[in-house]
C-alpha positions in Angstrom: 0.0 0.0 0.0 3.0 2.6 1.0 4.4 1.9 -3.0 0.9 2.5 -4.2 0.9 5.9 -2.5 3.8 7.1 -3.5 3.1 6.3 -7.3 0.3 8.9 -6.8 -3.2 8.8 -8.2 -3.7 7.6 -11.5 -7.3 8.5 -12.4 -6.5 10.2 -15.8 -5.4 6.6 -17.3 -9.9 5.3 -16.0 -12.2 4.8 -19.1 -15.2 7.4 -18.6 -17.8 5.1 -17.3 -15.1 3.7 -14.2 -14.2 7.0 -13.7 -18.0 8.4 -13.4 -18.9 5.2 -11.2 -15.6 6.0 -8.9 -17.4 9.3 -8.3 -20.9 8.9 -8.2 -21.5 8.0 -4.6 -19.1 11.0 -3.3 -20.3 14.3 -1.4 -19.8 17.6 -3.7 -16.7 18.0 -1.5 -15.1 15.0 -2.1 -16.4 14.9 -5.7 -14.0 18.3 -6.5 -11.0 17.0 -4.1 -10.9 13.7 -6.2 -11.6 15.7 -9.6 -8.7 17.5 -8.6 -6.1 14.5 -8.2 -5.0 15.3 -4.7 -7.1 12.7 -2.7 -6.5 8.7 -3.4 -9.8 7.1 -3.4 -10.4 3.2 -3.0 -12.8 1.3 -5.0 -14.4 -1.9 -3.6 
């Protein structure tokens, strides 16, 4: 997990329809911070 989160976020190499799924259960908040590439997120 620590070499995962120094590689970063990689969100602008997810197809449209993962990325939009990632997203869609998010707060408007967390919605712009993930948008924005500073936040990991973790998909079950």
């Amino acid at each position: 997990m620590e070499e995962a989160y120094l590689e970063g976020v990689h969100r602008s190499t997810l197809q449209c329809g993962n990325l939009a799924h990632g997203f869609a259960a998010c707060n408007q908040h967390d919605k712009a911070a993930l948008a924005a590439d500073i936040i990991p997120n973790l998909g079950i």
